[in-house]
C-alpha positions in Angstrom: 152.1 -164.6 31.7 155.0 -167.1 32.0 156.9 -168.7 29.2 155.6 -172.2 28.6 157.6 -174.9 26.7 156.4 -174.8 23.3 155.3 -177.9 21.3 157.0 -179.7 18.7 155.1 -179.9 15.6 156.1 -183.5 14.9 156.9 -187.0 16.6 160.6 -187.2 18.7 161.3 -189.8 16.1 161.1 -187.8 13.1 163.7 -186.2 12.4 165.6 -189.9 12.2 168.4 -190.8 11.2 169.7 -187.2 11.1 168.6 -186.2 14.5 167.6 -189.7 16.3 164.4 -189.9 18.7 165.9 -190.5 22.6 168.4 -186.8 21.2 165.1 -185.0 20.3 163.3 -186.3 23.8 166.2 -185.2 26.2 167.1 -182.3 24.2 163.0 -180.8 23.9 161.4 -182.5 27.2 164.4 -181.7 29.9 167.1 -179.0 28.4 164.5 -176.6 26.7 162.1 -177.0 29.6 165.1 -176.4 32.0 165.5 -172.9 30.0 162.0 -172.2 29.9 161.7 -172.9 34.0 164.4 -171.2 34.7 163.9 -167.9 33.0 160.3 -168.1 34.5 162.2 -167.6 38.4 165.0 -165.0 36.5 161.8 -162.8 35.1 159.7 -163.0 38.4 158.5 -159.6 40.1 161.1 -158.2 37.3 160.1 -155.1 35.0 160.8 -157.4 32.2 157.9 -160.0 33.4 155.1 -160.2 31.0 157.2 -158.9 28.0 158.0 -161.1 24.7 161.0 -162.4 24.8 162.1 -161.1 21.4 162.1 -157.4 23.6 163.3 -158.7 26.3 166.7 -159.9 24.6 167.3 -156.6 22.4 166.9 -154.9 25.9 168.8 -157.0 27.7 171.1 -155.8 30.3 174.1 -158.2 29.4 175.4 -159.0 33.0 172.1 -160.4 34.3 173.4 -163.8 33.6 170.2 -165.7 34.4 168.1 -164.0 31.9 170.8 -163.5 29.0 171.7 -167.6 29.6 167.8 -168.7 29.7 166.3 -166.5 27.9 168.4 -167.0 25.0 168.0 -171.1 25.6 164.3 -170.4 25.5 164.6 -168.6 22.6 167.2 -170.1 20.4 165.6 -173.7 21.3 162.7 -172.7 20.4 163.6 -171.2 16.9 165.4 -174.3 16.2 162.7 -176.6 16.4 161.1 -174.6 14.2 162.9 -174.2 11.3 163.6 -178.2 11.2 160.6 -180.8 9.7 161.1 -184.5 8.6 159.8 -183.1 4.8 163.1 -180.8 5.2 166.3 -180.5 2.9 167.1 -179.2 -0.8 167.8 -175.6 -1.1 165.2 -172.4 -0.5 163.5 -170.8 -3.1 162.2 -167.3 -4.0 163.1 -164.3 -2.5 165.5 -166.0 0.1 167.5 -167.5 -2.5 167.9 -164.6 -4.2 169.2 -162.6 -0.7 171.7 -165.7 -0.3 173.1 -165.9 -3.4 173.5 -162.2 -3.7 175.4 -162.7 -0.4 177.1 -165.4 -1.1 177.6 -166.3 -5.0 175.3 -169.6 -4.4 173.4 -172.0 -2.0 176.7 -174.6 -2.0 179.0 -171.3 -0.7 176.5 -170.5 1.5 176.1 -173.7 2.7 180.0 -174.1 3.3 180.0 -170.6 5.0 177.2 -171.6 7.6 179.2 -174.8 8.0 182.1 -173.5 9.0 180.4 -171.3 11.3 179.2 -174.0 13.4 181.9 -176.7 13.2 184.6 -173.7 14.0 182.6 -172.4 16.9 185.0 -173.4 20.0 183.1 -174.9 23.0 179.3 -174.9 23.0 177.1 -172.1 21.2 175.0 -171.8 17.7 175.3 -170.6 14.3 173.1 -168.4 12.7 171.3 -167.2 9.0 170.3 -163.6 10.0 168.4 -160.7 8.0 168.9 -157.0 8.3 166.7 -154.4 7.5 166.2 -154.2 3.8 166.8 -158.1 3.7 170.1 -158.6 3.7 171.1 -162.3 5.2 174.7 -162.8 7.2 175.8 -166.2 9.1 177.5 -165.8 12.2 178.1 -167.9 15.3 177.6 -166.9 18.8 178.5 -168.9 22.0 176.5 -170.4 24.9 173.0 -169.5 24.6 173.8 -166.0 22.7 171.8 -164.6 19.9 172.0 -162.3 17.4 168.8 -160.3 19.2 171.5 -159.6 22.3 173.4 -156.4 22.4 176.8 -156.6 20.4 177.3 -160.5 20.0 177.5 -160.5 16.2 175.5 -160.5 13.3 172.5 -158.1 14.8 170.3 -158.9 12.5 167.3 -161.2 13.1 168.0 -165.0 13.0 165.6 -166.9 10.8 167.8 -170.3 11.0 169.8 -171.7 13.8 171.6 -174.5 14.6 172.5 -175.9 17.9 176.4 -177.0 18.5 176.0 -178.0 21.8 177.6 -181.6 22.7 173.9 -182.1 24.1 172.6 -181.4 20.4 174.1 -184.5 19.4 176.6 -186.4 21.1 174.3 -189.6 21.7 174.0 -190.3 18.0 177.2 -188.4 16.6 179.8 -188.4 19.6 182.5 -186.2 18.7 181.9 -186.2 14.9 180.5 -182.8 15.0 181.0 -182.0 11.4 178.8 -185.1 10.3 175.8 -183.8 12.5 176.1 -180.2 10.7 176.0 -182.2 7.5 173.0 -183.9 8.3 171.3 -180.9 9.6 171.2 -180.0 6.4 168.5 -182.7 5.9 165.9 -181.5 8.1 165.8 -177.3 7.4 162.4 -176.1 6.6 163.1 -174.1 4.1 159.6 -173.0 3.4 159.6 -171.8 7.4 163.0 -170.4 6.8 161.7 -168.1 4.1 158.8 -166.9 5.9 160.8 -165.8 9.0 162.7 -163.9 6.1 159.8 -162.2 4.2 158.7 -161.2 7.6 162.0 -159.6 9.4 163.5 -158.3 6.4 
């Protein structure tokens, strides 16, 4: 069964002003379906073909370029439009809350530390929330299309909240003002999606 380009669960134009509409329509309709297409060829008549992709990147064999690059575009991009929704913003409740303040004092430091993660990643690449076993949450970044999932990129836990720092993330509408699109990402999380990735991984 081939991986299919999944379907945004609201308009191109909602996320606006924080992430504007012709952003969300390039971003979704050409880059993620570019991943999706191309990891299709990478997987073909593979023993990996038919597998989730969640097993396919914790086995991955690292130096099989094609499938570490587009599997982890399909993936991440695929997480990230997830865990955003135009009734997003404020802080998490309940048991996450509890796991990121314990890590990190409060939602504010939290919020600085996930910040920094993706405005200090050089070049294109993502930062990350991630639970371990036992629930545990850690930020990290990774570059390119890397994930935590991969073998020995970083956090290894599982990521329940990503963020894209590519330039094609959002260079229409922010240019080179990275740090103001981080800040307004901030706007859109889904915090109640966040936490159930959470309750569920942990």
């Amino acid at each position: 069964m081939a991986f299919e380009l999944p379907k945004l669960k609201y308009a191109h134009d909602a996320l606006e002003p924080h992430i504007d509409a012709k952003t969300m329509e390039i971003h979704h309709g050409k880059h993620h379906q570019g991943y999706t297409n191309k990891l299709n060829d990478a997987l073909k008549d593979s023993d990996d073909e038919g597998k989730t992709i969640e097993n396919i990147l914790r086995n991955l064999d690292m130096d099989n370029k094609a499938v570490r690059n587009n599997g982890g575009g399909y993936y991440n991009h695929r997480l990230f439009w997830e865990v955003m929704s135009p009734d997003g913003g404020g802080e998490p409740s309940g048991d996450l809350a509890t796991a990121i303040n314990s890590a990190y004092g409060s939602f504010q430091d939290f919020k600085e530390k996930f910040s920094e993660a993706a405005k200090g990643q050089f070049g294109s690449g993502w930062a990350w929330l991630c639970v371990h076993e036992g629930g545990k949450v850690e930020v990290c970044s990774t570059p390119n299309q890397d994930n935590p999932l991969m073998p020995g990129v970083g956090c290894g836990g599982h990521p329940i909240l990503g963020l894209d720092v590519w330039e094609h993330a959002y260079y229409l509408n922010y240019q080179n003002r990275r740090p103001d699109y981080v800040s307004a990402f901030f706007n859109v999380i889904d915090w109640d999606e966040v936490a159930k990735r959470y309750a569920n991984n942990k």
